[in-house]
SEKOL-116982 format. One record per residue (C-alpha): residue number from 1; residue in one letter; x, y, z. Coordinates in nm, 4 decimals. Layout:
<romis>
<romi NUM,"a",<X,Y,Z>>
...
</romis>
This chain:
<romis>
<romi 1,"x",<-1.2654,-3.3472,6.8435>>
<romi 2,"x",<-0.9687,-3.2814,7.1469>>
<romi 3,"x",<-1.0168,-2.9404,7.3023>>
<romi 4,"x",<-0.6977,-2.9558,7.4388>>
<romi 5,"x",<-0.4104,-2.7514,7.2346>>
<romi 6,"x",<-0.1496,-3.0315,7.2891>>
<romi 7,"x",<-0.4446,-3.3326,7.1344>>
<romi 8,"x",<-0.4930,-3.0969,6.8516>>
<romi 9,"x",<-0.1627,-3.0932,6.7318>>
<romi 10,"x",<-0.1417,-3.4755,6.8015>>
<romi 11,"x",<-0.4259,-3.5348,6.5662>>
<romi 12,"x",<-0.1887,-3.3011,6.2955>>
<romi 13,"x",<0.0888,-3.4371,6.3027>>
<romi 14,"x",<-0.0589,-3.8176,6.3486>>
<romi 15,"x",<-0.1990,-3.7397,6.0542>>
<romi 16,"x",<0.1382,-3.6056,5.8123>>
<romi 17,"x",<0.2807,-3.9175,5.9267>>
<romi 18,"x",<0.0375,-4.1634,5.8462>>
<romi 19,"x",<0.0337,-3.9725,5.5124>>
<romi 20,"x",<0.4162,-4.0162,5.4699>>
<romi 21,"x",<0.4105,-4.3478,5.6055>>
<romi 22,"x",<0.1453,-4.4470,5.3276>>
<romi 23,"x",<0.3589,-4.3173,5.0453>>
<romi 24,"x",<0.6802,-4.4783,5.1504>>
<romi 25,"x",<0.4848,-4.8453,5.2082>>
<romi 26,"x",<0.3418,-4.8029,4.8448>>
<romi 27,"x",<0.6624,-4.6727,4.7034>>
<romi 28,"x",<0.8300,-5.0362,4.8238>>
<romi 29,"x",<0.5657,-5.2402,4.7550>>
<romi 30,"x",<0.5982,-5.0609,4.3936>>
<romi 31,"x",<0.9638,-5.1412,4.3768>>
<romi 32,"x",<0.9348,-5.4702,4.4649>>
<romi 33,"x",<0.6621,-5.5208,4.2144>>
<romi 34,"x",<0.9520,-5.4079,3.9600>>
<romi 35,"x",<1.2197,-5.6433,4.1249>>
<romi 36,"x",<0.9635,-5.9401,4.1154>>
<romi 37,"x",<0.9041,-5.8619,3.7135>>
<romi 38,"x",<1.2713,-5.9063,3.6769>>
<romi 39,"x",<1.3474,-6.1762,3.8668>>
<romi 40,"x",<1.0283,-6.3853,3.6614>>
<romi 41,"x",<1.2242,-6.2767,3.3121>>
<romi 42,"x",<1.5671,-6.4132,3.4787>>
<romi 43,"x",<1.7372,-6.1202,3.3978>>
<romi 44,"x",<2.0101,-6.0925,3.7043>>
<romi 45,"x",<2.1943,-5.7673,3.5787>>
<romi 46,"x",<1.8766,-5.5360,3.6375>>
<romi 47,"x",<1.6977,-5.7744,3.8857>>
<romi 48,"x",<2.0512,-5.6889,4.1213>>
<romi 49,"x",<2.0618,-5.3234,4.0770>>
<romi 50,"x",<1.6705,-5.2915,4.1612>>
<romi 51,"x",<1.7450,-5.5222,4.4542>>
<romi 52,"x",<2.0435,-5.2537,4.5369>>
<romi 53,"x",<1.7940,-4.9625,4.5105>>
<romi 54,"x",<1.4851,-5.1537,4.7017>>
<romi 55,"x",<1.6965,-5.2197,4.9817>>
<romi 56,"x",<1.8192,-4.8838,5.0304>>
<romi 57,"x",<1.4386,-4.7920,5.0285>>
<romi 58,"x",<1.3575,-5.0524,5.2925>>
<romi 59,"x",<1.6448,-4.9710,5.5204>>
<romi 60,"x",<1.6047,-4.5697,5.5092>>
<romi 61,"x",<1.2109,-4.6289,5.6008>>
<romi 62,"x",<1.3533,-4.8855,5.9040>>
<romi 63,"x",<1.5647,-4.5389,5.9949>>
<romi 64,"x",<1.2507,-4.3108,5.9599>>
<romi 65,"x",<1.0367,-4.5917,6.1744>>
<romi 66,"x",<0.8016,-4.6796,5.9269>>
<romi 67,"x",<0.9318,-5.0438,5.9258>>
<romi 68,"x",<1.0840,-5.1828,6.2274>>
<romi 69,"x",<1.4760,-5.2826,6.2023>>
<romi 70,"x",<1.4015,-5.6181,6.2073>>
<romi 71,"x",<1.1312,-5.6211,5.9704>>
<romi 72,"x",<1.3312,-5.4349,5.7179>>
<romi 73,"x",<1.6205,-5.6921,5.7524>>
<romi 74,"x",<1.3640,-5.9623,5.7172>>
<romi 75,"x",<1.2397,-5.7965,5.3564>>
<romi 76,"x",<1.5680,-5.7648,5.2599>>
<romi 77,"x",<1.6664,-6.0585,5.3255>>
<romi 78,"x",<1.4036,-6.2978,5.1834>>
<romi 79,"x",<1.4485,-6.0539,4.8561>>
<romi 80,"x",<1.7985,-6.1269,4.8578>>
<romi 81,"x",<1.7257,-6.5162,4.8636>>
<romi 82,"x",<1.4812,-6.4572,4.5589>>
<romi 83,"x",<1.7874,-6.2635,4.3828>>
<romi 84,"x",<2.0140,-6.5764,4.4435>>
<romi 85,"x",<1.7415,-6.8437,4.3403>>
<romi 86,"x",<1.8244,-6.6769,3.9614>>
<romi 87,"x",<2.2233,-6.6636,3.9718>>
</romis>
């Protein structure tokens, strides 16, 4: 354990991040689950507006750093491709 005051609240806050980090990874991987289920029962209309609301997801964790920018655009990007392999 740190002794020092500064470590201590490193450790903390390290900590409520990882947390919120955690929940933010699983709540994409969760949407995508969703998108993926749509896109296997080729129904575009829902399959677009889940794409619409997963990408929003991915690029507001890219803003909060959980993802980095490019990584994000990558997701969205190779969902988007899945999306048009359906049209």
């Amino acid at each position: 354990m740190a002794n020092i005051k500064s470590a201590k609240k490193r450790i903390k806050t390290a900590k409520t991040r990882t947390l919120r980090n955690k929940s933010t990874k699983s709540r994409i991987k969760t949407e995508t689950k969703k998108f993926l289920a749509f896109v296997e029962e080729k129904d575009f209309e829902k399959a677009s507006e889940q794409l619409n609301k997963l990408s929003s997801y991915i690029n507001k964790a890219a803003g909060k750093n959980v993802f980095h920018k490019k990584t994000a655009a990558r997701k969205v990007s190779s969902l988007s491709r899945v999306l048009n392999t359906i049209k």
